[in-house]
N, C-alpha and C positions, 0 to 999 in steps of 0.2 A: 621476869617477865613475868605475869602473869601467875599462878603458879604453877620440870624437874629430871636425875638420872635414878632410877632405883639399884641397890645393891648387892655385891658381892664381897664376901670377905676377901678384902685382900690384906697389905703385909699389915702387923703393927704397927707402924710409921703411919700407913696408911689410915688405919684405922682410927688413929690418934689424930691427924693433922687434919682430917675431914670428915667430922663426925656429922653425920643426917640429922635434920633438925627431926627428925622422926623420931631420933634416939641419940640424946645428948651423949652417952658415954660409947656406942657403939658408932660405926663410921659405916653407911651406905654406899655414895658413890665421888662422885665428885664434890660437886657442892650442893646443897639444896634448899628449893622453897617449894612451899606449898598452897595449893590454889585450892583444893581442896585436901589436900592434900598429897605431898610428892618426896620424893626423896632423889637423889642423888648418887654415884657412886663414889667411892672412897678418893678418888686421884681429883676432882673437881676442888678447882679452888674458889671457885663463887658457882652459884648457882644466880638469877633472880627473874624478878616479874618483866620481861622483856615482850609480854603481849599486852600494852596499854594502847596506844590510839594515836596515832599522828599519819598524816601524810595527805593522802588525796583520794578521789573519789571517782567514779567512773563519769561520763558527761550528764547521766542524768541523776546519777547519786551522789550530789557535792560532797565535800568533806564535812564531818558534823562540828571538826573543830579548824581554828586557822592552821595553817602551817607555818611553821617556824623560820623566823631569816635566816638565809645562811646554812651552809651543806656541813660543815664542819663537826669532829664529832665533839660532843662536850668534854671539858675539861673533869678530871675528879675534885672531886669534893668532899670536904673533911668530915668526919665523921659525926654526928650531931651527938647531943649532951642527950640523957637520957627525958631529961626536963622536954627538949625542944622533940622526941619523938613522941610526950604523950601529946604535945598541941598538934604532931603530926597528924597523932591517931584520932584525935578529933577532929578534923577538918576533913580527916578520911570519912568518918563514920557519918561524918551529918552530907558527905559527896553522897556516897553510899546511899544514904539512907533515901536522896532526894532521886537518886537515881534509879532506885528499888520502884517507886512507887512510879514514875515513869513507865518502868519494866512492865508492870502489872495491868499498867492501862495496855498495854498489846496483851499479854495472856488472857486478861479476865480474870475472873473468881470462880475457878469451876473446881468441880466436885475430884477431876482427877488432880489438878495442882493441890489442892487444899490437903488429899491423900499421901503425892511429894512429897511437900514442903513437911509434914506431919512425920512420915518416917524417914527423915533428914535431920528433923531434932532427934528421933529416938537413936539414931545411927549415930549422930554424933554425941550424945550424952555417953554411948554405952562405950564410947573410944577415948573418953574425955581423961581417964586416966592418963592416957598415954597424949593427949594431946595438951594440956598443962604440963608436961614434963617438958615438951618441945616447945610451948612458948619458955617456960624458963631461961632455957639455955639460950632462945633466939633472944629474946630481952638482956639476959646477963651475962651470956658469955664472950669473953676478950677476943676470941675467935669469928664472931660476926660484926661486918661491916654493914649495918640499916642502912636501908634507904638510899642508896648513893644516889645520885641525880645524873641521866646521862642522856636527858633530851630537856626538851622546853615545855611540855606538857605537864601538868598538875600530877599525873601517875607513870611518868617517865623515870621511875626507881626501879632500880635493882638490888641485889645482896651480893655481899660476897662473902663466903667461909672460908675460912684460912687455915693453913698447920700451924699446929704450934710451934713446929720449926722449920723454918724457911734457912736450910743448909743449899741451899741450889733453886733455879727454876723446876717448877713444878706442873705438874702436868694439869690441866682447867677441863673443865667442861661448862658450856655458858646451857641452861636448863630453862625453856621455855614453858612455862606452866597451865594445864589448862581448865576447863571451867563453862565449856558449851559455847565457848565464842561471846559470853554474854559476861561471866563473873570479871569483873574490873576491865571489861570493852563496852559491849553496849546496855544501854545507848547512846556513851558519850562518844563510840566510831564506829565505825564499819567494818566490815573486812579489812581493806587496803586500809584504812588508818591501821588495824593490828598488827598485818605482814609491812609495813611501812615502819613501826615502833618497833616493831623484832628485829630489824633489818638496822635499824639505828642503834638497841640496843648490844648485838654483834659488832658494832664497827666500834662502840666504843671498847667492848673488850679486846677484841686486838689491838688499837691502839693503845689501849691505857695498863693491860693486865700486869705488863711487867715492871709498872713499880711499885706492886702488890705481893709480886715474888713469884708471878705465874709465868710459863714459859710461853711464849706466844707465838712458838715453832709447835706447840705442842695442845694446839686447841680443839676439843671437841664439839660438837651440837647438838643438843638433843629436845624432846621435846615430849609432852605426853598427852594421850588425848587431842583437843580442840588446838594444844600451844605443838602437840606432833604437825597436826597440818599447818600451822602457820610457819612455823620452824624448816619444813617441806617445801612450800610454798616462796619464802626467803631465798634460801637454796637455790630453787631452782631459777628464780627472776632473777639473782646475780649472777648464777653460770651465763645467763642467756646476753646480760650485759656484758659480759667480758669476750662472751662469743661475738659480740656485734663490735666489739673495739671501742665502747664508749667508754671519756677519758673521766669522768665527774664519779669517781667509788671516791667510794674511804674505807672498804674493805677488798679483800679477795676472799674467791671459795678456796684456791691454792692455799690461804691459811687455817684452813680447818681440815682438819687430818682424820674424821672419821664423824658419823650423823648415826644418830641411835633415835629410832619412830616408837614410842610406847603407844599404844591401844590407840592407833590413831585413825583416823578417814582421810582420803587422798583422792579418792574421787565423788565428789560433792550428788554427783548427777547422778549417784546408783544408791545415793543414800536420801534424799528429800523428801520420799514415803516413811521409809525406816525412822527416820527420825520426826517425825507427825505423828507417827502410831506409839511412838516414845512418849511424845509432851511436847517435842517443840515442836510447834505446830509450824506446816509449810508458809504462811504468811510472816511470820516470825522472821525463819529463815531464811526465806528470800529478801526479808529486811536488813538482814545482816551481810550477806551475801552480795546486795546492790543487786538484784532484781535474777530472776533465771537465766537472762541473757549473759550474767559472771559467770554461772557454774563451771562451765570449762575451765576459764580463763584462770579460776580460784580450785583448780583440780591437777595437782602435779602429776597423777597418776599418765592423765587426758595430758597436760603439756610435754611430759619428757615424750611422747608418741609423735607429736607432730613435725614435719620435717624441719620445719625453721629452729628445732631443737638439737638436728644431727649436729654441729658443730660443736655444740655445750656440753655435749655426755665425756668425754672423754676429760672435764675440767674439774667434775663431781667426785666430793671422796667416797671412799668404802662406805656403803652405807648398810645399816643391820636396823632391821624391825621386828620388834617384839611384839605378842600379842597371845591373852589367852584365849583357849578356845571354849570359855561359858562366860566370854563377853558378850552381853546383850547391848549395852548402850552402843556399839562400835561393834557390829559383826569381825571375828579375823578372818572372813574372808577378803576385807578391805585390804590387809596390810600383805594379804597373798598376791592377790591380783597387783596391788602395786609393784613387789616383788617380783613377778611374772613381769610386767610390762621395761620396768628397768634393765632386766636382763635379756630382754628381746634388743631392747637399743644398745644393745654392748655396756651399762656401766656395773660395775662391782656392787652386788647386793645381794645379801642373806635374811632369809627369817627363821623366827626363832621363835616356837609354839609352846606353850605354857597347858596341858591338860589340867582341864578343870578350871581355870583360875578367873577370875570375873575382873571387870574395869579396872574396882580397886584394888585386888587381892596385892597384885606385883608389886604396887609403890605406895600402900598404906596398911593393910591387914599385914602384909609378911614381914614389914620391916619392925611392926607394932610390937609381933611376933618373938622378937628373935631369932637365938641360934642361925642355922643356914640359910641362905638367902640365895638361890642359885641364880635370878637375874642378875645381883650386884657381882655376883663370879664372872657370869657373864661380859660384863662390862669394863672390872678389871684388869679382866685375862686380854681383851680387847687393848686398852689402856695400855697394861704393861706390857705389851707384845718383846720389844726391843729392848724391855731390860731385863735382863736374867737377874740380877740380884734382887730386884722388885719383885719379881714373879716366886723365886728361894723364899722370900718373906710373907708374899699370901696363900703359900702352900701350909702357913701353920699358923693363921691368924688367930685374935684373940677370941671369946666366947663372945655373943652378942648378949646382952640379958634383955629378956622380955618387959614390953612396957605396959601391955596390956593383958588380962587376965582370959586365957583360951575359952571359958564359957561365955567371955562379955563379946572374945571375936568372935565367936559361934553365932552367937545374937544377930549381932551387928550384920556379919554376911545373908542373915536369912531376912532382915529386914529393910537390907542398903535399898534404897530408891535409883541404883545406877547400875 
């Protein structure tokens, strides 16, 4: 989707058969992509871009693209020749490129974008060690599945990262990736086209994950940032379908065994200042959004609250959000207050506070890092709950080796534009 789970050492097996595209040798969490960057935990068997754009739009925000015939989930697709991913990645680049300049007619040219966009290149040259290391492995390693195609839309791909031994089904997590609601959505959808493609891309992983070798009793969700809320968002519109008895899924929330929220926003309507005084300017936002009158409706915080949601809470998995507390882009008081409201409606949620740690520190600076990674602990401890010999093996995991040089991540944090 879009672009993920960040990591915890867990066993060797683990750490071998789901290595982070953060760090080709070292293993994060499940599977991972990155949107601007993301990682995964070690037990994911695919991670991918599951926030691309399909679906529908509210009555006065049409859809900006068509909808697809037909409910069904897509069928998988073989893996492409490396030939036919660079004419991918040019068709992507010149979408991209035409979509950029789109972008720009709503920001403008002003002096605070221009300051962004400017410590965005310095942020990312001074990571760029370790981010060449992570395209390598995503380009050559036997382990990743590019691109698979699991809608009808132009950017309807996902990834999947594999073990390198598939001795049994294996535990997934499907990683929703994020990006402002804008990197690889708008303005080719909207909201509801994004939570519409996340929702499509979920249905194909359970249906399709287990002839990949993943165990599809044993699926996680997770999300980070912009692809946390839509990931959330997902969640919560299928509980509420299956609370009303309607027969047309192609998924269940019943097959998702646990939801992990990184640095995410949940209620739309306490953040539309915060995020203006950020960059993205409220008109923007409510462009994306389909006008102020969605914020609720696009606010899972605001929907598990309302009563036409009592029947759905008890259908919701365990859910756990993480969030540090010197996130500026995304206050954590978002993922508290979510936190709070869930557990006033009866459903199972924890958070989990990171001192110190900014947007990116959890799923880009620390995994860059090496060594210990206590969110990816976090997540495989979660993960492995029920199997003691999985848990025997991430009690003495491998070393992670650093990809980036500590004075370049020093830099970098003091200059991130997030």
């Amino acid at each position: 989707m879009t672009s993920s789970l960040p990591p915890v050492h867990a066993s060797p097996d683990l750490d071998r058969s789901f290595p982070s595209p953060l760090s080709p040798t070292s293993s994060p969490s499940s599977s991972s992509s990155f949107d601007a960057d993301n990682k995964i935990a070690d037990v994911h068997l695919l991670s991918g871009d599951l926030s691309s754009n399909n679906g529908r739009g509210t009555a006065k925000h049409q859809p900006r693209r068509r909808a697809a015939a037909g409910g069904k989930p897509a069928k998988p697709q073989r893996q492409q020749s490396f030939g036919q991913d660079i004419g991918h990645a040019a068709s992507e680049t010149y979408l991209l490129t035409r979509l950029t300049i789109t972008l720009l007619r709503y920001l403008g040219v002003g002096y605070r974008w221009i300051t962004r966009l400017a410590a965005l290149a310095f942020y990312a040259i001074l990571l760029m060690p370790g981010f060449l290391q992570v395209a390598y492995y995503y380009f050559f390693s036997s382990q990743v599945r590019r691109s698979i195609i699991y809608g009808y839309q132009p950017r309807n791909r996902l990834d999947l990262y594999l073990p390198e031994n598939i001795d049994g089904p294996k535990p997934v997590v499907a990683f929703v990736t994020g990006g402002a609601w804008i990197i690889g959505n708008f303005p080719q959808g909207t909201i509801s086209d994004m939570v519409s493609d996340a929702s499509q891309g979920i249905s194909f992983i359970c249906n399709n994950i287990s002839e990949y070798g993943g165990d599809p009793n044993r699926i996680y969700l997770m999300g980070q940032s912009a692809g946390a809320h839509i990931s959330a968002c997902v969640l919560v519109e299928q509980a509420l379908k299956e609370a009303r008895g309607e027969e047309t899924i192609s998924w269940s929330v019943s097959q998702i065994k646990g939801y992990f929220g990184l640095s995410g926003g949940y209620n739309l309507c306490k953040l539309v200042d915060h995020f203006n005084n950020r960059g993205l300017y409220r008109s923007l936002f409510l462009s994306i959004m389909e006008g102020e009158e969605s914020l609720q409706l696009f606010s899972p915080e605001v929907r598990v609250q309302d009563l036409s949601f009592k029947d759905a809470v008890s259908l919701l998995p365990p859910i756990t959000l993480f969030h540090g507390t010197a996130d500026y882009s995304i206050p954590s008081t978002s993922s508290q207050t979510f936190v709070d409201a869930l557990q006033r409606v009866g459903a199972q949620a924890d958070l989990i506070l990171y001192e110190g740690k900014t947007h990116t520190d959890l799923f880009l600076q620390d995994p860059l890092r090496g060594g210990k990674d206590d969110l990816f602990d976090h997540l495989v401890a979660v993960i492995h709950a029920d199997d003691k010999e999985a848990l025997a093996k991430d009690a003495t995991p491998p070393p992670r080796r650093r990809l980036v040089p500590e004075v370049l991540l020093r830099l970098a944090g003091h200059i991130s534009p997030f």
